[in-house]
N, C-alpha and C positions, 0 to 999 in steps of 0.2 A: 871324758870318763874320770871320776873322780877316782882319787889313789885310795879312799879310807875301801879297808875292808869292808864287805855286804855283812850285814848284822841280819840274822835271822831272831830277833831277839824283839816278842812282844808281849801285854796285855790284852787280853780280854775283859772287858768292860761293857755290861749290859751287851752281850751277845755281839759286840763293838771289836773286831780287829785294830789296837793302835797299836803301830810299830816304834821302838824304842830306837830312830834314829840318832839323837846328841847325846853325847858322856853327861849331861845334866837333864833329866825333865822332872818339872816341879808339878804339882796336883794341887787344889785349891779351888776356891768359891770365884777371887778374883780373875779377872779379864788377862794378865801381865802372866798367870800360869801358863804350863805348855800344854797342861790339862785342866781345862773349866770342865769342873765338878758341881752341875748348879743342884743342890741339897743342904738344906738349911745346916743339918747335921756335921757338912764337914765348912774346916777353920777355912780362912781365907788364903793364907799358907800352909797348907796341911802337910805335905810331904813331899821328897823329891828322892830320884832313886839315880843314882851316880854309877857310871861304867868305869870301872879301876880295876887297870890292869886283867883285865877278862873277866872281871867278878863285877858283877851289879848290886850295889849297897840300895837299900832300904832307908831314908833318914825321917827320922819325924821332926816338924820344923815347929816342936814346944804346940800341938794342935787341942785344942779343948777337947774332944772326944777317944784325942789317941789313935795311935797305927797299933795293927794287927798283924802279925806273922802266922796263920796257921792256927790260930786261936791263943796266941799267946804275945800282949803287951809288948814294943819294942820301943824302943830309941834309936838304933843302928841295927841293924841286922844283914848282913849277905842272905843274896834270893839264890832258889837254886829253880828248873824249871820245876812245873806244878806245883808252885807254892799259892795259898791262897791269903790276899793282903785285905786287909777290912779296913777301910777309912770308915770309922760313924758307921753308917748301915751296909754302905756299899762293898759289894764285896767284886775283888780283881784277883785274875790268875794271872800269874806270870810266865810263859815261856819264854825257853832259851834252847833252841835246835841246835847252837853251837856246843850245845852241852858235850863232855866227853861221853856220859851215862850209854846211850846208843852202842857206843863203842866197846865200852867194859862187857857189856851185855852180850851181844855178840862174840866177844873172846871166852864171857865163862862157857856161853852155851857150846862151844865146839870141842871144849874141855869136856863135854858130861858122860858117861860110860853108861849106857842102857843096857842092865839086865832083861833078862826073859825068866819067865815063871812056867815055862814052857817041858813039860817032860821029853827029855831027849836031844833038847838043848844041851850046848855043852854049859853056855853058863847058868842052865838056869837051876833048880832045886830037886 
């Protein structure tokens, strides 16, 4: 059993489950990527997205058509889950279940105080 923590941490890719196993995986046309991307449209190194320190960076590796963040050009970018990344045509969602979001959600919603609109309610009007 290996000691690295379980990474719940994937793309979706043409309806394609790939799991973000190593702190480095590169995207590209070429063979030597951890993702062959065959589309004429994206560069041969197109991009590679790095795990640091619990955050997963976005990097464009100088690619002819450009990385996408969400509709918006990048260089470097932090992914958060549900982001959606555009090499050239193709378009990738990001998930990350290790996200804390789950968790805050859950704390605000136990926080919430439901009124009633109800006559003879005591809170309600």
């Amino acid at each position: 059993m290996s000691n690295e923590p379980e990474r719940n941490v994937f793309l979706i890719i043409n309806q394609q489950i790939t799991p973000l196993i190593k702190d480095v995986t590169s995207f590209g046309r070429l063979l030597d990527n951890d993702v062959v991307l065959q589309d004429e449209s994206i560069s041969r190194h197109h991009a590679e997205i790095c795990s640091e320190d619990g955050k997963y960076i976005l990097i464009d590796k100088n690619s002819t058509s450009g990385t996408f963040v969400n509709g918006r050009r990048i260089a470097r970018c932090v992914l958060n889950s549900g982001d959606l990344i555009s090499l050239a045509t193709l378009q990738i969602m990001f998930v990350n279940n290790n996200s804390k979001i789950a968790d805050h959600s859950a704390l605000a919603t136990n926080n919430l105080v439901l009124k009633s609109n109800r006559k003879g309610d005591p809170d309600g009007a």
